[in-house]
C-alpha positions in Angstrom: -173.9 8.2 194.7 -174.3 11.7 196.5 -173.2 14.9 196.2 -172.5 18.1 198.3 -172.6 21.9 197.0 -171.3 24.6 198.4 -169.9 28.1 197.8 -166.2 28.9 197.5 -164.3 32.0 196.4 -167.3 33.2 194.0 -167.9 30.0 192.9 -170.5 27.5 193.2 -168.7 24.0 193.9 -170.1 20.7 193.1 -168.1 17.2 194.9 -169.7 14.1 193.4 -168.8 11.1 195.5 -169.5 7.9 194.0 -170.5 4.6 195.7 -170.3 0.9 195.2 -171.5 -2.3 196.7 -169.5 -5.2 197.2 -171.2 -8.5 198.1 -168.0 -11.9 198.9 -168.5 -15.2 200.5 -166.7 -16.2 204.3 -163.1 -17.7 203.0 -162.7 -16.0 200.1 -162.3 -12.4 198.5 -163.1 -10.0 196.1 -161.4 -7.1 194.2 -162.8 -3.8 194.0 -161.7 -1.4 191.2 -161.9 2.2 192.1 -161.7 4.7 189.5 -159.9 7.9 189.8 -159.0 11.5 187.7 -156.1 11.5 185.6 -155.0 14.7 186.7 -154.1 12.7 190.2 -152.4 9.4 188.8 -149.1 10.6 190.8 -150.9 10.6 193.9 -151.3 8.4 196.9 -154.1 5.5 196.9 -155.4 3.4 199.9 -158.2 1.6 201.1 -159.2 2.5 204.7 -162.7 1.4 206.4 -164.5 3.3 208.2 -168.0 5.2 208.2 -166.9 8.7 208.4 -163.7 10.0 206.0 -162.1 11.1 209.7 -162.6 7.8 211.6 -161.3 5.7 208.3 -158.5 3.8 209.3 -155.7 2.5 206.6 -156.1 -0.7 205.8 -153.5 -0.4 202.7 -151.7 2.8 200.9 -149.0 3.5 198.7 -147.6 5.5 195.9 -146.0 2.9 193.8 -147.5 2.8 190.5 -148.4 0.0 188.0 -147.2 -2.8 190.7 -149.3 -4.4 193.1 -148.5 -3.8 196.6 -149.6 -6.6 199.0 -149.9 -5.8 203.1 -151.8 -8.8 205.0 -155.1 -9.4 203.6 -154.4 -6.5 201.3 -153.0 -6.4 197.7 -153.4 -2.8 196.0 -152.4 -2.5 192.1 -152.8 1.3 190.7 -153.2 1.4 186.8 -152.3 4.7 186.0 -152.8 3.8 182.1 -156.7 2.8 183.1 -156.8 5.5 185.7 -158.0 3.1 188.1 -157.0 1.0 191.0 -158.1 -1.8 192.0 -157.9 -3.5 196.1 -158.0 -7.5 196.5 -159.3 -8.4 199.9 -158.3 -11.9 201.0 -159.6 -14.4 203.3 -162.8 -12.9 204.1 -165.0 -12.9 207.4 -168.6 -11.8 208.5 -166.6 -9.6 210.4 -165.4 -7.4 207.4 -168.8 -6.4 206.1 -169.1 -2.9 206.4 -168.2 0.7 204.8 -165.1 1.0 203.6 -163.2 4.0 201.6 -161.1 3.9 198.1 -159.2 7.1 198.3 -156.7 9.1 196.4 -154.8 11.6 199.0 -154.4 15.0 197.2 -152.1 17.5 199.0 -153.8 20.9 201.0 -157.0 19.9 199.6 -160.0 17.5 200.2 -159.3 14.2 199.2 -161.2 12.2 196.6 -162.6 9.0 197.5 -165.3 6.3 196.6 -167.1 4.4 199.3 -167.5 0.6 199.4 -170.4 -0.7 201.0 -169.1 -4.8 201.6 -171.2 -7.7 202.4 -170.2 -10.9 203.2 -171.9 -13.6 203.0 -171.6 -17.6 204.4 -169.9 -19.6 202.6 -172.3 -21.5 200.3 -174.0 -24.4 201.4 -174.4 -27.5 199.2 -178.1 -29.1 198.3 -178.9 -31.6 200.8 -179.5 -34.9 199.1 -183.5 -34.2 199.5 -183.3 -31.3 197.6 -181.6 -32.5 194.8 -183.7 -35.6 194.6 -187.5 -33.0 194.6 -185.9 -31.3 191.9 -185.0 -34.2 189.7 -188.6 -35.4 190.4 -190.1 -31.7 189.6 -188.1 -32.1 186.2 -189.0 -35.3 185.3 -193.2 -34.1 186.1 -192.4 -31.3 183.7 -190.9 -33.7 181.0 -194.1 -35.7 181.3 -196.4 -32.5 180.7 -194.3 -31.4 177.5 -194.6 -35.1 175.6 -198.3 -35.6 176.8 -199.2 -32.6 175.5 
């Protein structure tokens, strides 16, 4: 999380802007619930990735409300009840880690939005045979210490 103050019309302004890390694994996804005001549950929500607010580029964005909205890898759902809404990313890469943006787009003003820092991981591996076998044996030395003693 960070913030930013400055001074506007007489009055000292505070923007909190949250953030949240993601990690998924190669082939899958994840969903990422971003929360929101409920002053702006009427307003637009996307996802958009991108380092800087001005280089984010749309990834999904809609104004329905309490459906989900699918677009490619995308699905977006905005609970207006829960104030939240919450992005499914499908089919993921190493590619797709990165910063991305939860936003809500609020007319002749700033926008509010929540960054996503997303890792993604390889897919996970299974124990070679080895392994498995070292840790059995580990166990069964353990066993062997407990009734002994």
């Amino acid at each position: 999380m960070w913030s930013e103050i400055w001074k506007g019309e007489g009055n000292l302004c505070l923007m909190i802007f949250l953030s949240i890390r993601e990690t998924g694994y190669s082939g899958g996804g994840v969903n990422i619930t971003c929360r929101y005001d409920r002053e702006y549950t009427d307003n637009t929500k996307y996802f958009c990735r991108g380092e800087w607010k001005i280089t984010c580029s749309d990834l999904i964005r809609t104004d329905m409300k309490n459906n989900q909205v699918d677009s490619g890898r995308f699905s977006l759902f905005d609970d207006t009840t829960a104030a939240v809404f919450t992005v499914t990313f499908r089919n993921l890469s190493k590619q797709d880690s990165g910063m991305y943006r939860c936003g809500v787009d609020i007319s002749l003003s700033e926008d509010t939005y929540t960054e996503v820092n997303l890792n993604i991981k390889s897919e996970l591996q299974h124990k070679s045979p080895k392994q498995v076998i070292e840790q059995e044996i580990c166990y069964k030395d353990i066993n062997r210490k407990i009734r002994t003693t």
